[in-house]
DOTIRO-413785 format. One record per residue (C-alpha): y, z, x. Coordinates in steps of 0.1 Angstrom, whole numbers, padded with zeros to 4 digits, always signed. Each point is the difference from the previous one (the first is absolute). Example, Ala and Ser with C-alpha at 12.3 -4.5 7.8 and 13.67 -1.06 7.14 Angstrom:
% DOTIRO-413785
-0045+0078+0123/+0034-0007+0014/
% end
This chain:
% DOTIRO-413785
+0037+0265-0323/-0015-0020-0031/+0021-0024-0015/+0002+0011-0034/+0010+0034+0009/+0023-0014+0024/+0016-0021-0026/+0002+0029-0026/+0023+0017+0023/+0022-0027+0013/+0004-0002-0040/+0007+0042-0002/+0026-0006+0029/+0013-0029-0019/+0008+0024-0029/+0014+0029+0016/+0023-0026+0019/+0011-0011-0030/+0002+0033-0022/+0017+0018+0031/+0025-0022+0009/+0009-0008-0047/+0004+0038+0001/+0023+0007+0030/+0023-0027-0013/-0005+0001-0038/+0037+0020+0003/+0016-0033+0007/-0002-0011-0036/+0028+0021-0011/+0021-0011+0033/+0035-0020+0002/+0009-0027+0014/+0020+0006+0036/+0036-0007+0005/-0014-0018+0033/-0017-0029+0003/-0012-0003-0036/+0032-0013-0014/+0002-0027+0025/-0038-0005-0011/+0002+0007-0035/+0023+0018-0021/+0033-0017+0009/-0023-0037+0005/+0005-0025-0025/-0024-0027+0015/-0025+0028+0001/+0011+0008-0035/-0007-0034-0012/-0039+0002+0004/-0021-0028+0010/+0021-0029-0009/+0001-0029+0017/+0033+0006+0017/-0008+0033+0006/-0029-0012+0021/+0016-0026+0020/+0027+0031+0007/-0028+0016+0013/-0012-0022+0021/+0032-0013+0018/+0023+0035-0001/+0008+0017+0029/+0012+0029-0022/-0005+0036+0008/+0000-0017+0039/-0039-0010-0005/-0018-0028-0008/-0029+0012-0018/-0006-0015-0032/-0031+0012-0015/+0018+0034+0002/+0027-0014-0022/-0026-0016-0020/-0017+0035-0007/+0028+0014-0006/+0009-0023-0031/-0031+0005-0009/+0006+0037-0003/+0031-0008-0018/-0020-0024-0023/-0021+0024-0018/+0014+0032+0006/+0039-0005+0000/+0022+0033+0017/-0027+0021-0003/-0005+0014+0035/-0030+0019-0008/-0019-0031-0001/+0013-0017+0028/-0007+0032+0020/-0036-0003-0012/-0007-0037+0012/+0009+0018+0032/-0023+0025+0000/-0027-0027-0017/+0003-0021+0034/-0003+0030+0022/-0030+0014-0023/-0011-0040+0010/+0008+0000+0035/-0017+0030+0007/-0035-0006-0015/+0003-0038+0017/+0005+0021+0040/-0027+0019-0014/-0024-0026-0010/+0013-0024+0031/-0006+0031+0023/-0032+0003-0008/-0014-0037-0002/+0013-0003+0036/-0013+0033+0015/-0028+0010-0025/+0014+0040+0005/+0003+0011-0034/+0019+0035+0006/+0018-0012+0028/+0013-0029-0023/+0002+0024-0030/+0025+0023+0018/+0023-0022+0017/+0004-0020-0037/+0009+0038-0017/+0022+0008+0028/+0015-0035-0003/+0004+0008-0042/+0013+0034+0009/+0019+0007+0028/+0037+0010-0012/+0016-0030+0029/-0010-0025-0025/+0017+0016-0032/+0031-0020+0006/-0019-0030+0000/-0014+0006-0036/+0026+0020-0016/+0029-0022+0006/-0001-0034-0022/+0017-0017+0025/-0029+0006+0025/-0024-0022-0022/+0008-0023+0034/-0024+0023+0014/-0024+0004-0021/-0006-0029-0015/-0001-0016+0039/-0023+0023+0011/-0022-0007-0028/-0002-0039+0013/-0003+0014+0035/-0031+0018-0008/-0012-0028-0020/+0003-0020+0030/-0018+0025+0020/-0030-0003-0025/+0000-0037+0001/+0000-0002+0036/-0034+0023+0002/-0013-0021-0027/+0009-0034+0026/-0008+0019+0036/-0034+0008-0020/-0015-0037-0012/+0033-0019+0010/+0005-0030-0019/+0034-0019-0008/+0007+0014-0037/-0004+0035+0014/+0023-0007+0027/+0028-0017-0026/-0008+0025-0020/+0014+0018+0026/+0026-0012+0009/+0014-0002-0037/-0002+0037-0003/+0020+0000+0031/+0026-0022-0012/+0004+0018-0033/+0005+0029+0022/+0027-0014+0018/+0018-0009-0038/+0001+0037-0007/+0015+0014+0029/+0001-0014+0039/-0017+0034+0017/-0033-0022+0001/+0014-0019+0026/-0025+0021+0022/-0026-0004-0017/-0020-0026+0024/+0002+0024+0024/-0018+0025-0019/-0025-0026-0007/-0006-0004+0036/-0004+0038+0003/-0028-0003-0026/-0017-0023+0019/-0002+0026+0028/-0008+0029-0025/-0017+0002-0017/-0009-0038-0012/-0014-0002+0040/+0008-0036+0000/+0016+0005+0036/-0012+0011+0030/+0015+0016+0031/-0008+0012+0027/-0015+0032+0006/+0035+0017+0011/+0006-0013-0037/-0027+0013-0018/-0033-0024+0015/-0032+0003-0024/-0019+0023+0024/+0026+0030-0003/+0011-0007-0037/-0023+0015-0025/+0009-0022-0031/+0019+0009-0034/-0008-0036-0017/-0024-0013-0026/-0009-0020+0037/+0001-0036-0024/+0025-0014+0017/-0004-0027+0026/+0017+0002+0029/+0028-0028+0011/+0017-0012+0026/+0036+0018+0005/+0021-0035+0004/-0017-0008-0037/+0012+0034-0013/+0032-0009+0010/+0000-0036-0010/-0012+0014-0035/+0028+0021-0008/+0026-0029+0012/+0009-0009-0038/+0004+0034-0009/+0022+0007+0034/+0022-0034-0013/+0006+0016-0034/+0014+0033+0013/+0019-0020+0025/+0015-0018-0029/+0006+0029-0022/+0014+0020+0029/+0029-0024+0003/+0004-0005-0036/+0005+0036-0002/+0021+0003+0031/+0026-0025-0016/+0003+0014-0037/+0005+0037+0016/+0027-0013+0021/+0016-0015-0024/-0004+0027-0023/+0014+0025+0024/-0028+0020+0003/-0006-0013+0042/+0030+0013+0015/+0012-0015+0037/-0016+0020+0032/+0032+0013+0007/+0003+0017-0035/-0031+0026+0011/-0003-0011+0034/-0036-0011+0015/-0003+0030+0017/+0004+0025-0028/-0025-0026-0015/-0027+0004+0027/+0003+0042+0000/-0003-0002-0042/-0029-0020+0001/-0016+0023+0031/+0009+0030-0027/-0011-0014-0027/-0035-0006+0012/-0004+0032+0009/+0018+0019-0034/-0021-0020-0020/-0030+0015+0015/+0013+0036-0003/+0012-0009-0036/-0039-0009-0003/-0011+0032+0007/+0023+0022-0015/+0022-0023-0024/+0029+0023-0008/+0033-0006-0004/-0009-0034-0013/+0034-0016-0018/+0013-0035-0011/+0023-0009+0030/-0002+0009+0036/+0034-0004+0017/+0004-0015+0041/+0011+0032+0009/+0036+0000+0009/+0005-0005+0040/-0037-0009+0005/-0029+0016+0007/-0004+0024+0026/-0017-0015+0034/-0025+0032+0005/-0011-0006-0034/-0005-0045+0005/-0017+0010+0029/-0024+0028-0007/-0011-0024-0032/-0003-0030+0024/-0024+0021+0024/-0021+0011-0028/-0003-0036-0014/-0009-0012+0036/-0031+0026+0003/-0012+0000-0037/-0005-0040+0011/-0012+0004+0036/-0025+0028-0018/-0013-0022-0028/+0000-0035+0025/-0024+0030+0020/-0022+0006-0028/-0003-0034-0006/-0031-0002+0023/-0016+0019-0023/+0011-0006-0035/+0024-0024-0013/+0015+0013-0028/+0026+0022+0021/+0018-0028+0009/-0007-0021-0029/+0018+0024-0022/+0030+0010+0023/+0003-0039+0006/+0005-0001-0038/+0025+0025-0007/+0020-0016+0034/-0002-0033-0009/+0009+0002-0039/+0030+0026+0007/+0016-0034+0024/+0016-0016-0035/+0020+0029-0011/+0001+0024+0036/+0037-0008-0002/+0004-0022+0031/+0012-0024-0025/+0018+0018-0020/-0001+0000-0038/+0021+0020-0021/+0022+0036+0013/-0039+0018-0002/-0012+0017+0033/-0035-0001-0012/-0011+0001-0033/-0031+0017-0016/-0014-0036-0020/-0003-0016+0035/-0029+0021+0004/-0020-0014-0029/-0020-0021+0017/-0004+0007+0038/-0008+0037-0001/-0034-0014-0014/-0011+0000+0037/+0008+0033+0009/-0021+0010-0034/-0026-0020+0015/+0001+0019+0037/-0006+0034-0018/-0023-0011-0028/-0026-0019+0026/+0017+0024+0033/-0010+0037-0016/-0035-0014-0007/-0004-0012+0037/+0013+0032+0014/-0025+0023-0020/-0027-0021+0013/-0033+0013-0011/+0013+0039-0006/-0021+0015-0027/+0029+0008-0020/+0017-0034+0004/-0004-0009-0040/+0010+0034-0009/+0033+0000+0025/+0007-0035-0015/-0003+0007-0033/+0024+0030+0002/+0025-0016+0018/+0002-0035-0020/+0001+0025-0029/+0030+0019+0013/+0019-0030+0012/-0002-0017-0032/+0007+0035-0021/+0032+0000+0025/+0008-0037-0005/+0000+0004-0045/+0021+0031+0010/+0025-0013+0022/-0001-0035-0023/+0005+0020-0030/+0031+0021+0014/+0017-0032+0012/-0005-0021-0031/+0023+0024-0020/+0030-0013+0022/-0006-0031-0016/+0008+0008-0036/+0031-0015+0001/+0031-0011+0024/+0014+0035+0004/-0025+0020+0009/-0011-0028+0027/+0031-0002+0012/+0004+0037-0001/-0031+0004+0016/+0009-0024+0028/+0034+0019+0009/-0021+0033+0001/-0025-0021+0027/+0023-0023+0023/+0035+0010+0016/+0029-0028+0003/-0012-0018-0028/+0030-0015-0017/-0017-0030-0020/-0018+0031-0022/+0030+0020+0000/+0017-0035-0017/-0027-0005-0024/-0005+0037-0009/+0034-0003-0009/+0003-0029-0016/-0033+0015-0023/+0022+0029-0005/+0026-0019-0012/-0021-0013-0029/-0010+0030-0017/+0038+0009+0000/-0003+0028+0035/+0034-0017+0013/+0012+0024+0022/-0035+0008+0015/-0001-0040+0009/+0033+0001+0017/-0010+0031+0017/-0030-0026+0015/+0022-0027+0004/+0017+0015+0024/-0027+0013+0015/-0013-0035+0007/+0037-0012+0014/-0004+0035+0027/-0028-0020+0013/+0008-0043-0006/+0041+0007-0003/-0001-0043+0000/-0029-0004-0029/+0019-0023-0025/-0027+0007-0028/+0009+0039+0001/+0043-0005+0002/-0011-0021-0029/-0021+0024-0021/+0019+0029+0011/+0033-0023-0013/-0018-0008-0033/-0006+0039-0003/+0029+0016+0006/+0020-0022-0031/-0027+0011-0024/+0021+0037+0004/+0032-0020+0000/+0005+0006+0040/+0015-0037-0001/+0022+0005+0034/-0032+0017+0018/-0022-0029-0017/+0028-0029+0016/-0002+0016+0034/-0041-0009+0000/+0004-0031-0015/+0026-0012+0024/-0021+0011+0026/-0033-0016-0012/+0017-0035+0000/+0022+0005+0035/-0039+0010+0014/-0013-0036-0018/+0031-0022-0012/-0027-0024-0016/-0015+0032-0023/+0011-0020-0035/-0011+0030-0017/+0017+0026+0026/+0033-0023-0014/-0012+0002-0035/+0002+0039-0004/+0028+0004+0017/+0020-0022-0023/-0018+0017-0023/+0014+0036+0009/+0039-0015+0007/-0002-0012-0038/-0005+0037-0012/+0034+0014+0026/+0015-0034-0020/+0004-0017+0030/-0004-0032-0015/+0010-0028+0027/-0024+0016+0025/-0025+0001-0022/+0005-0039-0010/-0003-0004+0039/-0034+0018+0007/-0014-0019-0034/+0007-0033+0015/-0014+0013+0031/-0029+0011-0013/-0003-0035-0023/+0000-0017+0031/-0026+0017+0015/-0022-0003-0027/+0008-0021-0024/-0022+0009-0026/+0008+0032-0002/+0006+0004-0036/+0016+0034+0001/+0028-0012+0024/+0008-0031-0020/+0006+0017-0037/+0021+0024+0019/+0018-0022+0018/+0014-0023-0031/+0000+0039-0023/+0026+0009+0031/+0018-0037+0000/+0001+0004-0038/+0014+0034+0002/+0028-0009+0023/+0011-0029-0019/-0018-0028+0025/-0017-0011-0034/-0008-0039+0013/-0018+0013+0030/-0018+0023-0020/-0012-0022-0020/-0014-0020+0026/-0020+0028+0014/-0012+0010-0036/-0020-0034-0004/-0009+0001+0035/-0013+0036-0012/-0016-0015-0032/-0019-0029+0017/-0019+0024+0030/-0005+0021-0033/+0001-0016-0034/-0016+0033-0016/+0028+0024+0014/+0013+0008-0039/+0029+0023+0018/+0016-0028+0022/-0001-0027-0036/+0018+0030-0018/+0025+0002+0028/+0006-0037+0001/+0003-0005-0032/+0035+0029+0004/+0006-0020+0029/+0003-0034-0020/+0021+0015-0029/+0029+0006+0025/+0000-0031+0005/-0007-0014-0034/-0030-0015+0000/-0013+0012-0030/-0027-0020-0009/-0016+0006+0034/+0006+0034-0004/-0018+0004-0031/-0030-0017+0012/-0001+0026+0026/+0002+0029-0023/-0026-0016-0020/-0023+0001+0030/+0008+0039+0003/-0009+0004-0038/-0033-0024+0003/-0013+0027+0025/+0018+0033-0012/+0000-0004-0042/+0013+0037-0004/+0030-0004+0019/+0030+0011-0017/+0027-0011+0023/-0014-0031+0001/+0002-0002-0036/+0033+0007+0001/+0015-0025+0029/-0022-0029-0018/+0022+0007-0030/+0031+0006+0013/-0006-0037+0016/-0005-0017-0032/+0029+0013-0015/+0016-0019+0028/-0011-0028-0013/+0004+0011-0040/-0038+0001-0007/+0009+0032-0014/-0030-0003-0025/-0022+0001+0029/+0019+0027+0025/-0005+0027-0035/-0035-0008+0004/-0003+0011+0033/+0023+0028-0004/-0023+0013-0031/-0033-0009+0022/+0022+0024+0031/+0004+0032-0031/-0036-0008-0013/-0015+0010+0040/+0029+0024+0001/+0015+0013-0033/+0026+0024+0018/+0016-0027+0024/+0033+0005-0002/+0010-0034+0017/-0023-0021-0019/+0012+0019-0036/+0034-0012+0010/-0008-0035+0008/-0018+0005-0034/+0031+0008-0022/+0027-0026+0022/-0027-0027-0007/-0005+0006-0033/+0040+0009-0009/+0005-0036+0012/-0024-0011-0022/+0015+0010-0025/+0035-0015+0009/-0016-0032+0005/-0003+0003+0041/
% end
């Protein structure tokens, strides 16, 4: 093939890559924000918030928050936030922008390395396409994925840049992009390995054996301009990049434990481990070829998996290897690929666990790249020289990707917003009480309170000792004044976790409304303790002191409120009551005078202000600020009578 004309349709490719992939997920610039993940990312993120300040980027780079350490995410993020605020349209966009990126970079890295233009063409629309990696781009809190993969891919292209004419810059060049990687989200840590496998395919840097694919039995994919190296300096070569995933493996062990995402062995149980990770391999290969049923959340399935099922998935896993380690005599690209989707699966297989997830559809992102690349240079190899091999090819890449904007399209509408993901995902999954909770707690929200009890429950049938759901389901139940029911949860939230400060917060909250008021006081200080800056517990803590005539100690825990939050206008109002009972006027009116420096129309403020100064006989002054209290609100009947007392003793000399 001539060059230009080869180059005119790498650039056609290029455009339907990118026109395909805008138009399948155009919809996502209309799309919400998700009750999961994205608040902890985003909407409920005040660092993130901030922008790109400077102590927004040292948070970045030494938080552990969301239990990961990957700071150019959070960088991104604020970013986001930066120029586009709470408008989740955009956000969603920068996603589908890197993935739009990502997939023209496999595609143009493919191709440099192998020179097969349709092979590399198909795998990079597949990649763009396939509805497995609609999680990735549709959910903002995935720009982790996408915005790591598009480093990993960059790395890929500088290393075929180096393995061609290596020289130092290309290799640190290298190694930067892997580095940045590593900052956006640890899955690279397998990266080096991967770099190894392109050594064997198809950089041909490495040779075997011939069991392994010698150069007599191996008909060669490559441009053929690399040079071939010794396999201890292969190894030695990736040793810096092996150190940094070392590194970041550890780094990312330690902030998910003590984030809480890493529970113990005995939580899941190493077993249950090994048979979910045998599983997974194998359902994410069946998902591959016929992705339905695709949701947010895959539950461990309650009482493990069955053992017929662990080992019919471990038998086929043992012969698709022993076939393609076979074919490896005669092409290497088999194993290459397999190898791949093995290897990179290792960081999030669920032997060390992460999170309550089974499996989840993101983790396939990056490693079903290999299995693309089986088929897309595999189907070619099989036809062999048939006369209708272009013909059969064409027809069938044309179906698969038809099927692939189909099934993408269909599984993007979930996405729209929380409840109809988390709708979706009950419709999908069985035993899954983390989306029954959060489908009810989104149900809650737009006001469907009895339809997010109704889930509630659900959830409690299936974790009866989930201190997050007695909670919710606590919270619920008083918004229809079920008080007694709501006190039962909340009881049992903080007997499952006596350190829950905000399990102890709402039930003092709910024994206030039944007026049990020395209980109450008890849980506040509880929950006070537990979290001391708990702002919410400390104004109702001195508001119930105050109440009950404990006025000292209420005003202790009033400034205690007013210095954690100096802008809380309804805890100055409330002191400022406080210190009149106790006649500490002037204080007092410096408090209400806070409340009217931030709230000028209100009335009963007004009012309190002049009733004050009439304490002290500035009765010229309290008239103004009844007058100012009638000008906001001309029928108040209580400031119109402060009015005429003020102004009768006026008259009489007061």
């Amino acid at each position: 093939m001539n060059k230009p004309l080869h180059k005119n349709r790498s650039f056609l490719i290029c455009i339907f890559l990118v026109v395909a992939v805008l138009a399948v997920y155009w919809p996502v610039h209309s799309y919400e924000f998700i009750k999961y993940d994205d608040d902890t990312y985003v909407t409920n993120n005040r660092q993130v918030q901030s922008g790109l300040g400077r102590q927004a980027v040292r948070w970045a780079f030494t938080t552990g928050h969301a239990s990961n350490w990957h700071p150019l995410t959070w960088l991104s993020h604020m970013l986001d936030y930066q120029l586009f605020g709470p408008n989740a349209g955009a956000h969603h966009i920068v996603n589908v922008l890197f993935h739009i990126a990502n997939t023209l970079l496999l595609f143009v890295v493919l191709k440099r390395m192998t020179g097969a233009l349709w092979a590399s063409g198909f795998v990079a629309a597949v990649f763009g396409l396939h509805p497995l990696h609609v999680e990735s781009v549709a959910w903002v809190a995935e720009r982790k994925d996408v915005l790591s993969t598009f480093f990993w891919l960059l790395t890929m292209w500088a290393y075929v840049r180096y393995a061609e004419k290596p020289k130092p810059v290309r290799y640190l060049l290298t190694l930067l992009f892997f580095l940045l990687g590593l900052m956006a989200k640890p899955m690279l840590v397998t990266l080096p390995f991967v770099l190894l496998l392109l050594d064997y395919w198809p950089l041909e840097r490495i040779q075997f054996s011939k069991v392994l694919g010698g150069d007599d039995l191996y008909e060669s994919n490559t441009q053929g301009s690399n040079q071939r190296v010794p396999i201890l300096h292969l190894v030695l070569e990736k040793v810096p990049f092996l150190a940094f995933s070392a590194v970041s493996s550890v780094i990312t062990f330690v902030v998910q434990r003590r984030g809480g995402a890493v529970p113990t062995i005995e939580a899941l149980g190493l077993k249950s481990r090994v048979d979910n990770a045998i599983v997974s391999y194998a359902t994410y290969i069946a998902k591959m070829i016929w992705p339905s049923r695709l949701g947010v959340l895959y539950p461990h399935p309650a009482g493990g998996l069955p053992i017929a099922r662990v080992v019919t998935c471990a038998v086929l896993l043992v012969l698709a290897t022993v076939c393609f380690v076979y074919l490896a005599r005669w092409r290497r690209f088999p194993i290459a690929g397999w190898l791949w989707y093995i290897g990179t699966l290792v960081p999030v297989i669920g032997l060390v666990q992460v999170g309550v997830q089974a499996r989840a559809d993101r983790y396939t992102y990056v490693p079903l790249t290999g299995l693309f690349v089986i088929i897309a240079w595999g189907l070619p190899a099989l036809l062999g020289k048939w006369r209708y091999r272009k013909v059969v090819l064409t027809v069938l890449a044309g179906a698969v990707l038809a099927a692939a904007i189909g099934a993408t399209s269909v599984q993007l509408r979930y996405w729209q917003n929380s409840i109809t993901l988390f709708g979706h995902t009950l419709d999908v999954t069985r035993g899954n009480w983390l989306m029954h909770s959060n489908y009810a707690n989104v149900l809650g929200e737009v006001g469907r309170t009895e339809n997010a009890i109704e889930h509630f429950n659900k959830a409690l049938k299936i974790k009866p000792d989930s201190v997050e759901v007695h909670t919710n389901l606590g919270n619920a139940l008083s918004e229809l004044h079920r008080v007694d029911d709501a006190i039962k949860h909340h009881r049992k939230a903080v007997s499952l976790d006596p350190k829950f400060g905000e399990g102890h917060y709402n039930l003092a909250v709910a024994l206030a409304k039944l007026k049990q008021f020395n209980e109450a006081i008890a849980e506040y200080r509880k929950a006070w303790r537990l979290d001391p800056k708990n702002l919410d517990a400390l104004n109702n803590l001195a508001h119930l002191l105050a109440q009950q005539g404990e006025i000292e100690e209420a005003i202790k825990f009033y400034k205690k409120a007013i210095k954690l939050g100096p802008n809380n206008i309804i805890a100055h109002g409330r002191f400022g009551l406080a210190l009149v009972k106790v006649d500490r006027i002037d204080e007092a009116l410096k408090e209400f005078r806070i409340v009217l420096k931030a709230r000028p129309d209100d009335v009963e403020m007004y009012c309190n202000v002049g009733i004050l100064l009439e304490r002290q006989n500035k009765i010229t002054d309290a008239i103004k600020h009844y007058r100012q209290a009638l000008k906001i609100k001309p029928d108040d009947a209580k400031a119109r009578k402060c009015l005429q007392s003020a102004l009768a003793k006026q008259k009489n000399g007061g």
